[in-house]
C-alpha positions as a Markdown table, in Angstrom:
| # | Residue | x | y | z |
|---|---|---|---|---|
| 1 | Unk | 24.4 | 2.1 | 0.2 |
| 2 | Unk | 21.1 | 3.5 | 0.3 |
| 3 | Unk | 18.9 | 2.0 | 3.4 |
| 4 | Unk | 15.0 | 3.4 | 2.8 |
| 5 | Unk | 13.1 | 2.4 | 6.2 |
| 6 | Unk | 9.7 | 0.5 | 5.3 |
| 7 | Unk | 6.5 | 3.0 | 5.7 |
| 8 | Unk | 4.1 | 1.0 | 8.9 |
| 9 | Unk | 0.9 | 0.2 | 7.2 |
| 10 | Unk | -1.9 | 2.2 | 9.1 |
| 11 | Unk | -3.7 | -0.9 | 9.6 |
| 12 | Unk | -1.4 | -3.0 | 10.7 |
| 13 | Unk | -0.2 | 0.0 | 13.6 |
| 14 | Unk | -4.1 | -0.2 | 14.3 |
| 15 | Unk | -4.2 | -4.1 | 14.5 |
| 16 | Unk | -1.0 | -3.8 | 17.0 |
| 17 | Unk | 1.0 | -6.3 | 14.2 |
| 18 | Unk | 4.5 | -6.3 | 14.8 |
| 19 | Unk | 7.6 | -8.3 | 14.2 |
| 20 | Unk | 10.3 | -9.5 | 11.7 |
| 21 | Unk | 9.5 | -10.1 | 8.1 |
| 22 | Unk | 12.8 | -11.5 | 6.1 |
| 23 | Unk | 13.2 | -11.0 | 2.6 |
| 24 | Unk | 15.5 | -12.8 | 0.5 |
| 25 | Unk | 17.0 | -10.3 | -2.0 |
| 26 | Unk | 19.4 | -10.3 | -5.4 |
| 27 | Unk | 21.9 | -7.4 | -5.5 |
| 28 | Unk | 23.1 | -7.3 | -9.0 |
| 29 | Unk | 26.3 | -6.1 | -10.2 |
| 30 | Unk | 25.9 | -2.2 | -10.4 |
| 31 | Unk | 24.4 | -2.9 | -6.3 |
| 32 | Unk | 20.9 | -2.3 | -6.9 |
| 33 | Unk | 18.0 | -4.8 | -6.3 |
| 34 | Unk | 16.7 | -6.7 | -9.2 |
| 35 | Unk | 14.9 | -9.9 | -7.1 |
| 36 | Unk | 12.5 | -10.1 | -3.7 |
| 37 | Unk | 10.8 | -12.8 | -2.3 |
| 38 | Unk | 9.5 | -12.9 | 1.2 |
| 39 | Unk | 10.8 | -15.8 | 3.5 |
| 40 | Unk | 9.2 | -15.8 | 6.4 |
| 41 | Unk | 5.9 | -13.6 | 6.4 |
| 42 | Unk | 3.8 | -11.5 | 8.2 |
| 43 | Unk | 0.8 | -10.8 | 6.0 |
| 44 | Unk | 0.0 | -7.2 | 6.8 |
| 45 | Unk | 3.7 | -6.3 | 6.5 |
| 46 | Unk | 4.8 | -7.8 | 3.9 |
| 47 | Unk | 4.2 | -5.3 | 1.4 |
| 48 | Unk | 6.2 | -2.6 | 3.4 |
| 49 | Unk | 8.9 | -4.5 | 3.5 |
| 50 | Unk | 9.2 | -5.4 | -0.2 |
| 51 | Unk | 8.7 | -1.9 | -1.5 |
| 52 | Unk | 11.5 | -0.8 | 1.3 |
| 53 | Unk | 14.2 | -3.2 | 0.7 |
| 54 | Unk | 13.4 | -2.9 | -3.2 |
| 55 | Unk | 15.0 | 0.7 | -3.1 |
| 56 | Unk | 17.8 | -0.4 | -1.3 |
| 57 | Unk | 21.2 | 0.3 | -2.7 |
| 58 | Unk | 24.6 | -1.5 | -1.9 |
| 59 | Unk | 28.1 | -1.0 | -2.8 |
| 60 | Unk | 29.2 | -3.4 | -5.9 |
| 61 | Unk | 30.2 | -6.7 | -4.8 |
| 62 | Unk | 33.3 | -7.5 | -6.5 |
| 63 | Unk | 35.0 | -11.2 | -6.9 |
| 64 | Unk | 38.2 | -12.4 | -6.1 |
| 65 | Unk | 39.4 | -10.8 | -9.9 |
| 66 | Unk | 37.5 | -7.6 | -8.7 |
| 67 | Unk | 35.3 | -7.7 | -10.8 |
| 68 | Unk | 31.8 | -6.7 | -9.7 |
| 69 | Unk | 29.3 | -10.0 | -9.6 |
| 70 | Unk | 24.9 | -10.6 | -8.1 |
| 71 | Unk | 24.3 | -11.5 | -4.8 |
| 72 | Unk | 21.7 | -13.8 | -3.2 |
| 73 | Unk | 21.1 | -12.4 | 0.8 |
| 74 | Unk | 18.3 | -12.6 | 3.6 |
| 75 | Unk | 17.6 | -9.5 | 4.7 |
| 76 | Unk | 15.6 | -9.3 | 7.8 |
| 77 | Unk | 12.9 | -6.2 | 8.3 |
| 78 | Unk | 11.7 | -5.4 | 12.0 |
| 79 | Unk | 8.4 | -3.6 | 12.3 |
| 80 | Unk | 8.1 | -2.6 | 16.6 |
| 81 | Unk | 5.4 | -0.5 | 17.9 |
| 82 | Unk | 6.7 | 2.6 | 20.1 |
């Protein structure tokens, strides 16, 4: 699995936005991403999250037959301020 962490946008850090934005993603056969759509929004964050969770990579899921089939999940992106 490959897990690239979403860059902060510099004007959202400025702006003190911060929270969870999930993302609702298809993971196709060979375990990359094909789909993204954003379920529950933050405006200024959105776009980091996409373009994160887009690279993502996961292991093939595979079906009862084993062999390897797309996947519908949320995943959920948190953006905190340190």
């Amino acid at each position: 699995m490959k897990d690239v962490r979403p860059v902060y946008a510099e004007g959202a850090q400025r702006a003190g936005v911060q929270g969870t934005v999930v993302v609702e993603v298809r993971i196709e056969p060979d375990g990359s991403i094909s789909n993204t759509r954003v379920m529950r929004s933050i405006p200024e964050l959105d776009a980091a999250a996409v373009d994160a969770v887009s690279q993502w990579e996961f292991s093939p899921t595979l079906d009862i037959d084993g062999r390897a089939i797309p996947v519908i999940m949320a995943v959920t992106v948190q953006f905190t301020l340190t």
